[in-house]
C-alpha positions as a Markdown table, in Angstrom:
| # | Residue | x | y | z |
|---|---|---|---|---|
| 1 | Unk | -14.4 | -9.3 | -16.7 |
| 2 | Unk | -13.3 | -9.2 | -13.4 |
| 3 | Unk | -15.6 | -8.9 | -10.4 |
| 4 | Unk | -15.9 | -5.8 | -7.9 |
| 5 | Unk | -14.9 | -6.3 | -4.6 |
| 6 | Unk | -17.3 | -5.2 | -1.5 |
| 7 | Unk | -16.8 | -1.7 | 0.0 |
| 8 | Unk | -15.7 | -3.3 | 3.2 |
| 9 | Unk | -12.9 | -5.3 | 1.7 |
| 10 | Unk | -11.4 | -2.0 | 0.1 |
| 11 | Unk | -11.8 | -0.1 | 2.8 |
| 12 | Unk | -10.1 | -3.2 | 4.9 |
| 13 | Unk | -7.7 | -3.0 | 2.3 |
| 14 | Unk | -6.7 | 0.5 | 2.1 |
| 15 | Unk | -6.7 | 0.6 | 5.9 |
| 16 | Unk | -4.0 | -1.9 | 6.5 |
| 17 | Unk | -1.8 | -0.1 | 3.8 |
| 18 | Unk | -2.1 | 2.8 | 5.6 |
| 19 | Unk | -1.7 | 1.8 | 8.8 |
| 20 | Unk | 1.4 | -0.6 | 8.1 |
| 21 | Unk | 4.4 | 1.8 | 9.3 |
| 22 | Unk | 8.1 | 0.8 | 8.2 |
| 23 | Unk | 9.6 | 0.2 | 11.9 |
| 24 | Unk | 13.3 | 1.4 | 10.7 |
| 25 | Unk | 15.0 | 4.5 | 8.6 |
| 26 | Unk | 18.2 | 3.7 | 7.2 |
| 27 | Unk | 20.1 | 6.3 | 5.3 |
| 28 | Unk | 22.7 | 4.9 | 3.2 |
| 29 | Unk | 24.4 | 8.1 | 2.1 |
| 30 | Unk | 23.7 | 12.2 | 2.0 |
| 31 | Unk | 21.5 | 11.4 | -0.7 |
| 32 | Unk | 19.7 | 8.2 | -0.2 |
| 33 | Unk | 17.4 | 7.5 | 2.8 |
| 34 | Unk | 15.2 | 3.7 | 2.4 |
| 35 | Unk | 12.7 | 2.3 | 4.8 |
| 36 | Unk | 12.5 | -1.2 | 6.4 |
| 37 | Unk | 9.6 | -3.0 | 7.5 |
| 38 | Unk | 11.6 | -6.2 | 9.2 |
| 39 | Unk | 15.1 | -6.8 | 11.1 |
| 40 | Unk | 16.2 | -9.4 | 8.3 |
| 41 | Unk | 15.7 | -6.2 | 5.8 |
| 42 | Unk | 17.8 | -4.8 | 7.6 |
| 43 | Unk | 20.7 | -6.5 | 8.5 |
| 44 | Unk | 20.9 | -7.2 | 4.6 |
| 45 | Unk | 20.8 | -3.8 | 4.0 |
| 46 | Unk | 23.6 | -3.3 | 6.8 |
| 47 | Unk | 25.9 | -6.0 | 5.5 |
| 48 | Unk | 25.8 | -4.1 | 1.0 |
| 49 | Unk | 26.1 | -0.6 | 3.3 |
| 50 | Unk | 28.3 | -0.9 | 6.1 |
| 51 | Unk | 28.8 | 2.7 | 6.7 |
| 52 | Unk | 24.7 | 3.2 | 6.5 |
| 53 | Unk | 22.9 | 5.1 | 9.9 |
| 54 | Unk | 19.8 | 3.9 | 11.3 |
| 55 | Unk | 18.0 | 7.1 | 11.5 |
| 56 | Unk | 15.0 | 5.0 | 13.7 |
């Protein structure tokens, strides 16, 4: 059985997940719209879907 972690580590927890943004919108057609936390994510993503827009 596993133990319960501390109200302050979940809080901690659930505070970084919300508060971790993506920095960059990339739409790769009309339909499809992904987000991207880091550069390299991105230029990956640019080199499948040349014809993608960054959005922001």
């Amino acid at each position: 059985m596993a133990r319960k972690k501390s109200k302050e580590k979940v809080e901690k927890i659930i505070n970084e997940i919300k508060n971790s943004k993506p920095k960059f919108k990339l739409q790769l057609d009309n339909k499809t719209t992904i987000t991207l936390k880091t550069q390299e994510q991105l230029n990956k993503w640019m080199e499948m879907y040349p014809k993608a827009q960054l959005i922001s």
